[in-house]
C-alpha positions as a printed Julia matrix, in Angstrom:
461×3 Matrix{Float64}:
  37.39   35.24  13.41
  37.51   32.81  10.72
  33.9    31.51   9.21
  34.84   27.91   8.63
  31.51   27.03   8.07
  31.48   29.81   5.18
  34.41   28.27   3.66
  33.19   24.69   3.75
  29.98   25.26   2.82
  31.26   27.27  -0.42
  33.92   24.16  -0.73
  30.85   21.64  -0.75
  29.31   23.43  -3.2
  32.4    22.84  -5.58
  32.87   19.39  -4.4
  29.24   18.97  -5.37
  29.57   19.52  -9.05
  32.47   16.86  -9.15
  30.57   13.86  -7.11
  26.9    11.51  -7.15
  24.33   13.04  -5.28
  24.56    9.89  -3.88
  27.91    9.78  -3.03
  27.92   13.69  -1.56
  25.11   12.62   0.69
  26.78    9.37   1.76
  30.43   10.82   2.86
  30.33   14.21   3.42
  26.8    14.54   5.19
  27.75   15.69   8.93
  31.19   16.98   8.11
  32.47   20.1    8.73
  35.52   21.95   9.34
  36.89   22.39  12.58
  40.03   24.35  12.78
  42.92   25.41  10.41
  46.54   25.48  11.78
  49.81   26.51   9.81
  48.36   25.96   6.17
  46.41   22.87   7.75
  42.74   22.93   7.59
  41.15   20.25   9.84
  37.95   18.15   8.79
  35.75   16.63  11.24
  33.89   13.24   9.85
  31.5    11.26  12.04
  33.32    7.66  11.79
  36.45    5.93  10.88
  35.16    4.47   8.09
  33.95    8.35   6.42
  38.13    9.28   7.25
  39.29    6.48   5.53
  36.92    6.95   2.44
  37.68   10.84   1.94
  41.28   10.23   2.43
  41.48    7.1   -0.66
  38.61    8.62  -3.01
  38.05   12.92  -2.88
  41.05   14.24  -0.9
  42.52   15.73  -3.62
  38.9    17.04  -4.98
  38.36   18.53  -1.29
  42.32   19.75  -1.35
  41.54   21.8   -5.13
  38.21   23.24  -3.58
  39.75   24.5   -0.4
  42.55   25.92  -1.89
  40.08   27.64  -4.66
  38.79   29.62  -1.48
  42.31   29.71   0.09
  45.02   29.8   -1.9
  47.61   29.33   0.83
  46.08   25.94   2.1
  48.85   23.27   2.08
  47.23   19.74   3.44
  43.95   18.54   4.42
  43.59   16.11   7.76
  40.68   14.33   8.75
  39.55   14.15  12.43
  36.97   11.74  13.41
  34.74   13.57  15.62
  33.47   11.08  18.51
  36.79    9.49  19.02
  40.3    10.9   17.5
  41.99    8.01  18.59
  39.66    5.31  16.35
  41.27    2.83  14.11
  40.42    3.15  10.69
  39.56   -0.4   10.38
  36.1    -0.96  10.18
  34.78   -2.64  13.53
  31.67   -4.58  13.2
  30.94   -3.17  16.76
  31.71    0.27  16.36
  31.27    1.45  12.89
  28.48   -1.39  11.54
  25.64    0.99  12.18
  27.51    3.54   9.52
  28.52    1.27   7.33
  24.75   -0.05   6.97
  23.36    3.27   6.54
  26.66    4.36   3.7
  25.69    1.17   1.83
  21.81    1.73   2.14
  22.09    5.87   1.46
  19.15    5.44  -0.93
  16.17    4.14   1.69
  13.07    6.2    2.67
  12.88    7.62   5.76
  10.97    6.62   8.55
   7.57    7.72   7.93
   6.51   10.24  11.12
   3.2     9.78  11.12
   2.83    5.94  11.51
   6.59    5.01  12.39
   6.98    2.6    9.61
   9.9     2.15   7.49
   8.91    1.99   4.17
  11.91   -0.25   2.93
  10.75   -3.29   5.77
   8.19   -4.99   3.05
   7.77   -8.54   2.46
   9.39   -8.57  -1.24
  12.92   -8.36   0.59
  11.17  -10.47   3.06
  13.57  -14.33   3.01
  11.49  -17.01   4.01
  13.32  -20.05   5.52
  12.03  -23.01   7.56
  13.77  -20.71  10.5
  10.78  -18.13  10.05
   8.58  -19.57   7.84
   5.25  -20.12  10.21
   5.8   -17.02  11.27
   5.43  -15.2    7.89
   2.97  -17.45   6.96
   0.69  -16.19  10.54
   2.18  -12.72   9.02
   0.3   -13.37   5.16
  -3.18  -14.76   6.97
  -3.35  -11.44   9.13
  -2.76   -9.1    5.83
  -5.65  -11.25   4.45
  -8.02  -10.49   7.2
  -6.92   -7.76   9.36
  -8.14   -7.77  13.04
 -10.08  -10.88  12.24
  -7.35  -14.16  11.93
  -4.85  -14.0   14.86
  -5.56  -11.2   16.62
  -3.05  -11.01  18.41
  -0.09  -12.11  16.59
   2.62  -12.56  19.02
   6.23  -12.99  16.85
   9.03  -13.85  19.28
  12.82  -14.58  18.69
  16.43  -13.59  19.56
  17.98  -10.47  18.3
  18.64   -9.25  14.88
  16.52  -12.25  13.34
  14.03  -10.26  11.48
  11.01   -9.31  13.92
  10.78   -5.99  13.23
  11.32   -6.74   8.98
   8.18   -8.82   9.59
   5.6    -6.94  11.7
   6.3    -3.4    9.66
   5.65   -5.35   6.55
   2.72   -6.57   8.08
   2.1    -2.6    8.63
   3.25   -1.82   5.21
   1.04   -3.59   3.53
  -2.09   -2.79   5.42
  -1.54    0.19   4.7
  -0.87    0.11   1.28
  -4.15   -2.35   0.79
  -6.71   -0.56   3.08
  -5.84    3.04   2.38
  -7.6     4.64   4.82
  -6.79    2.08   7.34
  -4.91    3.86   9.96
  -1.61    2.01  10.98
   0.98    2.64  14.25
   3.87    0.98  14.79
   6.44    2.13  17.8
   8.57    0.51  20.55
   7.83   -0.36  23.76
  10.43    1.71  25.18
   8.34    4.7   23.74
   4.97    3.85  24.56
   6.69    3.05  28.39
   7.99    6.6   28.42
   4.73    8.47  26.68
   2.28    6.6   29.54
   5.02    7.56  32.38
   4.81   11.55  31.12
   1.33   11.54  30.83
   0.85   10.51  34.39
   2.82   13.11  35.64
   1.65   15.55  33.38
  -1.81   14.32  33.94
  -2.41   13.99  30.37
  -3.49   10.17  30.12
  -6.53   10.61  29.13
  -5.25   11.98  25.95
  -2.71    9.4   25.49
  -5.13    6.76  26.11
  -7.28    9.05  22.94
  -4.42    9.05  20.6
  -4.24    5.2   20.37
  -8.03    4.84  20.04
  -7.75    6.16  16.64
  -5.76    3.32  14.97
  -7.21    0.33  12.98
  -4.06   -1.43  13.46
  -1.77   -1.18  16.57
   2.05   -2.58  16.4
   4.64   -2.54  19.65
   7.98   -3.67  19.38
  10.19   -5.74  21.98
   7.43   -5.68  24.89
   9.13   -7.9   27.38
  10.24   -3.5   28.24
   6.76   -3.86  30.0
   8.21   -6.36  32.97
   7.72   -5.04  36.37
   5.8    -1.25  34.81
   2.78   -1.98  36.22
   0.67    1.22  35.63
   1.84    0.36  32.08
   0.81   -2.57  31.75
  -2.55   -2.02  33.3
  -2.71    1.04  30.74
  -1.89   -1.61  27.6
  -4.53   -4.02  29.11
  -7.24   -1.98  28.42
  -6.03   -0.45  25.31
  -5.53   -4.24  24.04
  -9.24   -4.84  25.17
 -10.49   -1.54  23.17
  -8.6    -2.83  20.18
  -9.57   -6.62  20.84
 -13.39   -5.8   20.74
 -13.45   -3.66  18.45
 -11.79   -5.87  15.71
  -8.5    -3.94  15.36
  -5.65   -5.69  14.67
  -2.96   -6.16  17.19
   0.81   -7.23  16.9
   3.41   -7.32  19.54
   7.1    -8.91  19.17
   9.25   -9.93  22.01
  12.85  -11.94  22.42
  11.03  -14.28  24.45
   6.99  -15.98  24.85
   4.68  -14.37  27.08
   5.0   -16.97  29.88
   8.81  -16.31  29.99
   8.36  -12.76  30.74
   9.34  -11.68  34.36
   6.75   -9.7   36.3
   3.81   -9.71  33.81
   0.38   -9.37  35.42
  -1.29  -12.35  34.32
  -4.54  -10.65  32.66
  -2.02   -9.08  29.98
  -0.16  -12.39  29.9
  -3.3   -14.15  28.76
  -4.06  -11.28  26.5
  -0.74  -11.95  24.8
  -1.3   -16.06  24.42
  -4.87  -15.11  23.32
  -4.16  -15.31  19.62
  -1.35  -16.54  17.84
   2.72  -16.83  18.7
   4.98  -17.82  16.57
   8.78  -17.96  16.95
  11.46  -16.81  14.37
  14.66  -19.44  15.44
  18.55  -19.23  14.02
  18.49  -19.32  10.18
  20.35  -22.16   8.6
  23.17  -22.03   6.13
  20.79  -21.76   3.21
  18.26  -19.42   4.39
  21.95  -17.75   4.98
  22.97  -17.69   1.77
  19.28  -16.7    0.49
  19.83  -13.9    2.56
  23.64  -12.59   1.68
  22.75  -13.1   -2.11
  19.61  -10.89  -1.38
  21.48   -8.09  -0.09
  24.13   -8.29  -2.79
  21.7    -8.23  -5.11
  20.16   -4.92  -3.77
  23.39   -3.33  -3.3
  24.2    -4.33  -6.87
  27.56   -6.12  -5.55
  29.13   -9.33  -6.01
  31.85  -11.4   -4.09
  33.19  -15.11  -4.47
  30.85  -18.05  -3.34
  33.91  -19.3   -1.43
  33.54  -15.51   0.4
  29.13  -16.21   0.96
  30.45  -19.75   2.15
  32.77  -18.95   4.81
  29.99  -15.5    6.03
  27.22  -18.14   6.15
  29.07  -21.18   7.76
  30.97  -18.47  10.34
  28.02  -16.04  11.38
  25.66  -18.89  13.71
  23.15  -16.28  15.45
  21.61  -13.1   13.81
  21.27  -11.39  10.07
  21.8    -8.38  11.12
  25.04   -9.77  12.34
  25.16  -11.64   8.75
  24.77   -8.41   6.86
  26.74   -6.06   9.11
  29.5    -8.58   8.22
  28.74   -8.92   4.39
  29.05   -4.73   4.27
  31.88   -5.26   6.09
  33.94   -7.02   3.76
  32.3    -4.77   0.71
  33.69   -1.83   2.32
  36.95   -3.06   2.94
  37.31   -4.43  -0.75
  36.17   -0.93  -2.03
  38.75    0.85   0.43
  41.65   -1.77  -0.66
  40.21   -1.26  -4.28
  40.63   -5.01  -4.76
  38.96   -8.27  -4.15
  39.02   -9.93  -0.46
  40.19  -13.4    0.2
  38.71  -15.77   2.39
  41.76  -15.34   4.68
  41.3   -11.28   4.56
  37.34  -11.74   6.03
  39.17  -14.66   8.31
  41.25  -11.81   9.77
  38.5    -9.19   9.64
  35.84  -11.48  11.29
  38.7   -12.5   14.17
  39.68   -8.29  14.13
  35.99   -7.29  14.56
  34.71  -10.59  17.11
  33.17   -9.29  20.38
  35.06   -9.88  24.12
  32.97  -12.4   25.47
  31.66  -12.04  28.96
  33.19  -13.49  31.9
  30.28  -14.91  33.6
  29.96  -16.37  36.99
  27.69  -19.34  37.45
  25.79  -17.34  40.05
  25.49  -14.61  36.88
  24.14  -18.06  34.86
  21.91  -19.35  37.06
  19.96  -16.17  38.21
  19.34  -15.15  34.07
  18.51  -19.18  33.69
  15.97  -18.58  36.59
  14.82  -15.34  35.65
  13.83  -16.74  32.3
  11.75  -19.47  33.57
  10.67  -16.95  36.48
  11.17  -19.38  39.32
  13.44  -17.93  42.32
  17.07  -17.99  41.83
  17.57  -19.87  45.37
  15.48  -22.83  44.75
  17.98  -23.94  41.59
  20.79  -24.87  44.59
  18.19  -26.36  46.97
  17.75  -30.26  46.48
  13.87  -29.93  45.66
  12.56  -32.08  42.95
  10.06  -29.87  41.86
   9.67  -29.37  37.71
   9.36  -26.01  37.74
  12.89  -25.91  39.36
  14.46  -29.09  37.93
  14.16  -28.33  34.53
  15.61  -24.87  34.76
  18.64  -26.4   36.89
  19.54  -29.69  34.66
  19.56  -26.72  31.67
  22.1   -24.64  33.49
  24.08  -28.02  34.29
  24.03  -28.46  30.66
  25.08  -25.22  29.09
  27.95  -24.54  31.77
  28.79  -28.04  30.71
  28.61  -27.17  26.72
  29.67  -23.87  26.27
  32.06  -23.31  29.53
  33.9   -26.47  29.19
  33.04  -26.59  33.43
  33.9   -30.48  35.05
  30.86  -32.25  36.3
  32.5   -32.05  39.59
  32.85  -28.38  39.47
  28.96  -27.92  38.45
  27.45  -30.01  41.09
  29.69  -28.58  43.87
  28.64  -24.91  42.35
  24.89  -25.96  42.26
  24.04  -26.89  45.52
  27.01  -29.75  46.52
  25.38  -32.25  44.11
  27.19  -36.11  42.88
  29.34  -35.52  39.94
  26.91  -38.24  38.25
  23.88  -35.91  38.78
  25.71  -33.18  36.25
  25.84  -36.18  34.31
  22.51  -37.66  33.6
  20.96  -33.61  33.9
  23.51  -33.12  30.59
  22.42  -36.3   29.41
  19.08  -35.68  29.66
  19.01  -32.07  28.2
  20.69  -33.21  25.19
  17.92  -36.2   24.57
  15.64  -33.58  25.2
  16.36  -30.96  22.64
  16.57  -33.95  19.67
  12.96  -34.52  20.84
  11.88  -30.85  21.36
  11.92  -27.51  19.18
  10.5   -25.45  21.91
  13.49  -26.74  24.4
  16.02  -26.03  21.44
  14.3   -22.67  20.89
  14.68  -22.18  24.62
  17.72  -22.82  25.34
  18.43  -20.99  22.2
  17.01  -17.77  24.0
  18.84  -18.47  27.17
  22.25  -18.91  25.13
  21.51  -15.0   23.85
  20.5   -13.73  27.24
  24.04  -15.25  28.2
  26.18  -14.21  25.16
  24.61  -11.61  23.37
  23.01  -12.26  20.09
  26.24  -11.31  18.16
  28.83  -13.13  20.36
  30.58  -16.44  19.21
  30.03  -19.33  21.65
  33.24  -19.03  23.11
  32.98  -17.47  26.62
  34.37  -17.53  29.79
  32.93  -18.24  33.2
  34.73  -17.83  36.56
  34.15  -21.2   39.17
C-alpha cells in the first residue's frame, strides 16, 4: 500500500526550500495527498481559493518535487476537499473566512488561557462618529478598571466591531495591570460549561473558576434568553464581580430591554452601568477603515476601487473587509489590477439570496424584539407598547418590500389604507427626530436581512 503521506511529506520538505515560510504556511497548511491514478497524483486543498492559488503560482514547483520522489508522475490535480464540485471563484459566503485568515497568516493565536486575541487592540481600533461613545466608555474603563462603568454594556448589529472593542479593552488591562487576571469567552460557551456542570454536578467548581478573574468579558449574551438556570447562575456571578470591584463587560446585537425572556434582576444588572451602541459606519469611517487594512496588508488599489467598496457595502466591516480581500485575491490570481466593473461583477457574483419573508415571519421578529405578543400587532388596541411596534412593521414592509398600503393594512389586522399611511408617515418623522428609533429599526432591519444582505428582499402577501 502506497504511503502518500510519506511521499508528500518528503515533497513538502522540497517545496519548502523553494517558498516563504509565510507562503508554505498560508497554501499548503491542511493539504495532503489523496490518491494517485494512471501517473495522476491527486491533492486535496481545503478551499477553492487554495486550488486556484497552487494551480497559477507552485504547480510546477509541486510537479518537480513529486516527480523527484516518483519519477513516473505525469500531472498533478487539485481536489478541494469539502466540496469537489466548488467554483473556483472566490464567494464572499463561502470562502471569506479563508481568504481572511490567507491574507492575515501572520496573527497570534488566540491566547488559551484568557481567550483573547492578541491582534484585537485599540491601535487598529477606527474610531468614527458610528462608534465613537462607545470607545470613548471603552478608554474611561482602561483608566479605572472595575471602578467607571461597571458594567459596560456595548451593543450593535453584526460584524460592526464589538468584539475588536471589548478584547482591546481586555488587551490592554492586561498589558497595564500585569497581574490583573483577564477572561474573555462567548456566551454560547459559558451556556454550555453551566449546562455540563449541572449534570455533572460540578457547579460549584464552575462557579470557583470565574471567582478568580479581576476582569470578566462575555460575548453576544442575548444566547442567555429563555436559559434560566443560566441566567440565575450569571446573576450572582455578576453580583460577586459587582461588589467586589471587578470589572464587567458584556456585548449584545441588541439593549438589555430588547432581550426576550430575561429575568428582570439580570436585566437591571445589565442597564446598571453603562450601554453604548456601535451603529452602521458611514462612508468615511469606511474608507478609514479599507485604507487601514490595506495599509496592514501592505496593499494598494485605486481610490475609484475604495469608492465604489465603501459607497456599495451599507451594513458591516467585516462585510467591508471580507470584500476588500476579495478583490486583492482576485487581482493577485488574475495577476493584474481590478476595475471597478470587475468588483461590480464580483460584488453582484458573491451577493447573498435574500429571504423570502412572509409578513407573519415580519411581524412575529418585529414583536419579538420589542417583546410584546405577536397577536396583539393585528388586534385594533391602541396601546404604545403595541402601536409603536406595528406602525414600524407598516413602515419597513412599506420601505424595503415595496408592499401597497392596501395590502399592509388588510395583512395587519383589516386596517384603512390611510392608516398604513400616516403609521409610514409617522415612522419616518420619527427616525429624523430619534437615533435610538434609527438604531432600532436598524437592528430590526438585521434581524430581517441578515447583517450582510443588501436591502433588496422579498416578502410573500
Amino acid at each position: 500500500m502506497t504511503d502518500y503521506k510519506k511521499i508528500w511529506d518528503e515533497a513538502l520538505l522540497e517545496i519548502e526550500i523553494g517558498v516563504s515560510k509565510a507562503n508554505f504556511s498560508t497554501w499548503f497548511k491542511n493539504t495532503y495527498i489523496s490518491k494517485q491514478e494512471e501517473g495522476t497524483i491527486y491533492i486535496n486543498v481545503p478551499s477553492a481559493f487554495v486550488k486556484d492559488w497552487l494551480q497559477n503560482k507552485y504547480h510546477k514547483l509541486i510537479l518537480k518535487a513529486l516527480r523527484e520522489i516518483i519519477p513516473d508522475i505525469r500531472g498533478v490535480e487539485y481536489i478541494i476537499q469539502k466540496d469537489p464540485q466548488a467554483p473556483k471563484e472566490i464567494t464572499l459566503e463561502t470562502e471569506n473566512k479563508s481568504v481572511s485568515a490567507q491574507l492575515k497568516f501572520n496573527e497570534p493565536y488566540v491566547n488559551r488561557e484568557d481567550n483573547l486575541n492578541p491582534r484585537y487592540v485599540f491601535d487598529g481600533f477606527i474610531v468614527g462618529p458610528f462608534n465613537e461613545l462607545a470607545y470613548a466608555a471603552a478608554q474611561a474603563v482602561i483608566k479605572n478598571p472595575g471602578s467607571t462603568y461597571n458594567p459596560l454594556y456595548i451593543y450593535g448589529g453584526t460584524g460592526l466591531g464589538k468584539t475588536h472593542l471589548i478584547q482591546a479593552i481586555g488587551n490592554h488591562i492586561k498589558k497595564s495591570k500585569p497581574n490583573s487576571k483577564v477572561f474573555y469567552l462567548a456566551s454560547e460557551r459559558y451556556v454550555t460549561e453551566i449546562i455540563n456542570s449541572i449534570t455533572n454536578n460540578t457547579i460549584n467548581i464552575t462557579k470557583e473558576k470565574y471567582k478568580k478573574y479581576d476582569a470578566l468579558i462575555i460575548d453576544d449574551v442575548q444566547f442567555f434568553s429563555k436559559k434560566d438556570k443560566v441566567q440565575e447562575e450569571m446573576f450572582h456571578l455578576f453580583n460577586d464581580f459587582y461588589n467586589n470591584n471587578k470589572q464587567i463587560i458584556f456585548s449584545s446585537d441588541k439593549p438589555p430591554k430588547y432581550i426576550q425572556d430575561l429575568e428582570e434582576r439580570l436585566r437591571s444588572r445589565f442597564e446598571g452601568g453603562m450601554i453604548v451602541d456601535i451603529s452602521k459606519p458611514e462612508y468615511e469611517s469606511k474608507m478609514a477603515i479599507l485604507n487601514n487594512k490595506l495599509k496592514a496588508l501592505n496593499c494598494s488599489l485605486p481610490s475609484e476601487i475604495l469608492d465604489f467598496i465603501a459607497s456599495s457595502v451599507q451594513e458591516s466591516i467585516r462585510e467591508l473587509e471580507g470584500i476588500l480581500n476579495a478583490v486583492i485575491c482576485q487581482s493577485q490570481l488574475k495577476n493584474r489590477e481590478l476595475t471597478v466593473s470587475d468588483v461590480k461583477t464580483l460584488l453582484k457574483n458573491n451577493s447573498r439570496q435574500q429571504k423570502s419573508l412572509s409578513i407573519k415571519d415580519i411581524v412575529r421578529i418585529i414583536a419579538e424584539f420589542y417583546n410584546v405578543e405577536e397577536k396583539h400587532l393585528y388586534e385594533k388596541t391602541r396601546k404604545r407598547e403595541v402601536v409603536k411596534p406595528r406602525q414600524i412593521a407598516m413602515y419597513i414592509l412599506r420601505e424595503n418590500y415595496n408592499s401597497s398600503y392596501p395590502q399592509i393594512g388588510e395583512k395587519l389586522g383589516g386596517r384603512d389604507h390611510t392608516t398604513v399611511m400616516h403609521a409610514c408617515e409617522k415612522i419616518k418623522e420619527d427616525i429624523k427626530k430619534s437615533d435610538n428609533l434609527m438604531r432600532e429599526i436598524d437592528q430590526i432591519k438585521t434581524l430581517l436581512f441578515g447583517p450582510e444582505s443588501r436591502m433588496s428582499s422579498a416578502v410573500s402577501i
